[in-house]
C-alpha positions, 0 to 999 in steps of 0.5 A: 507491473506485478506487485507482491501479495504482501503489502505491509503499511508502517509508520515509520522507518524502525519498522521497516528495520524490523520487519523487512529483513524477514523477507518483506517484498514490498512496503509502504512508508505511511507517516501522517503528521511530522515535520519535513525535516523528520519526514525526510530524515525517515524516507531515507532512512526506510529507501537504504534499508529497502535497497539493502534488502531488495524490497519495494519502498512505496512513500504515502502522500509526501510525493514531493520529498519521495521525488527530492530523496530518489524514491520511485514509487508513491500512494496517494488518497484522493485528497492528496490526489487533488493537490499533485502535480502528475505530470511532475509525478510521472516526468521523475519516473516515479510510480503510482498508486491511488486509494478507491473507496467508491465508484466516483473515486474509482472513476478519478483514479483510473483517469489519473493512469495509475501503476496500481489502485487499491479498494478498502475497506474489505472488512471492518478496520480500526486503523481509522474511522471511516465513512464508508462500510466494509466493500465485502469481497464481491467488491473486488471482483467489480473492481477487478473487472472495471481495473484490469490490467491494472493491479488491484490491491485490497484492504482493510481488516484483512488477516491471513485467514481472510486471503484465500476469498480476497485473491480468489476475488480478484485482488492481486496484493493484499495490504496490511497495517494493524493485523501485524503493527498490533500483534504480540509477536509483529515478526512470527505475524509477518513470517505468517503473511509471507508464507501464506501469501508464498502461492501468489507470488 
């Protein structure tokens, strides 16, 4: 499986109305607290404007509604992963990636086979407080090494000009919240992304 470069995480659908007509390829829908009724409500609207516009939807956590409203892929953190039903999971068709922040983790994720794994915090981030410290780049040539074939997806801090070292390291998609949900401009931030990460693709 090949993921695109550009991995946008928002959190909620209006973004994705306003930032994936752009040309965006691949997104995640990352709502942490809401009610199911407004959970499922935002799924659906995010999977018609993602089938509109050919681009990946990708459901954080709520692997249960993802499967009730079609979705075909799913991320979970290693909380979540505890808690899922894979074999449920897998039996839908549904896709899967899993956050790693050390090598215990790694170790679960990769017992749990799944379609993709990502590593964060590359650099410091402010989208949440972590206990772990920056991995650096080196990190994800490891990662890469003790992955591959699978995909491997990078985040935290990252910006355009942190790209070239994280897909020389091995990352093959690189993931962002802040660096475009924060920016004056979200949409000539995106624009910026998707042109820088065009020699990937």
């Amino acid at each position: 499986m090949k993921l695109d470069p550009f991995y946008l995480i928002v959190d909620s659908a209006a973004w994705i109305e306003r930032l994936v007509p752009l040309g965006l390829k691949l997104v995640q829908l990352r709502i942490k607290t809401m009610h199911e009724a407004g959970l499922r409500t935002e799924i659906r609207k995010a999977k018609a404007l993602c089938a509109r516009h050919r681009c990946q939807l990708i459901v954080n956590d709520h692997w249960r509604l993802a499967i009730e409203e079609g979705c075909d892929f799913v991320h979970l953190g290693q909380e979540d992963l505890r808690t899922a039903d894979l074999a449920r999971i897998r039996a839908a068709g549904v896709r899967l990636g899993l956050s790693t922040h050390d090598h215990l983790e790694l170790e679960t994720a990769k017992a749990a086979e799944p379609d993709y794994i990502a590593l964060g915090p590359i650099y410091p981030t402010i989208l949440k407080k972590m206990k772990w410290a920056p991995q650096g780049v080196e990190r994800i040539s490891e990662w890469k090494r003790r992955v591959a074939p699978i995909p491997l997806v990078a985040i935290g801090g990252l910006n355009p000009d942190r790209l070239d070292g994280v897909f020389a390291a091995g990352a093959d998609s690189a993931a962002v919240v802040t660096d475009i949900t924060l920016n004056a401009d979200p949409e000539a931030r995106a624009r910026k992304w998707i042109e820088k990460t065009d020699q990937w693709r």
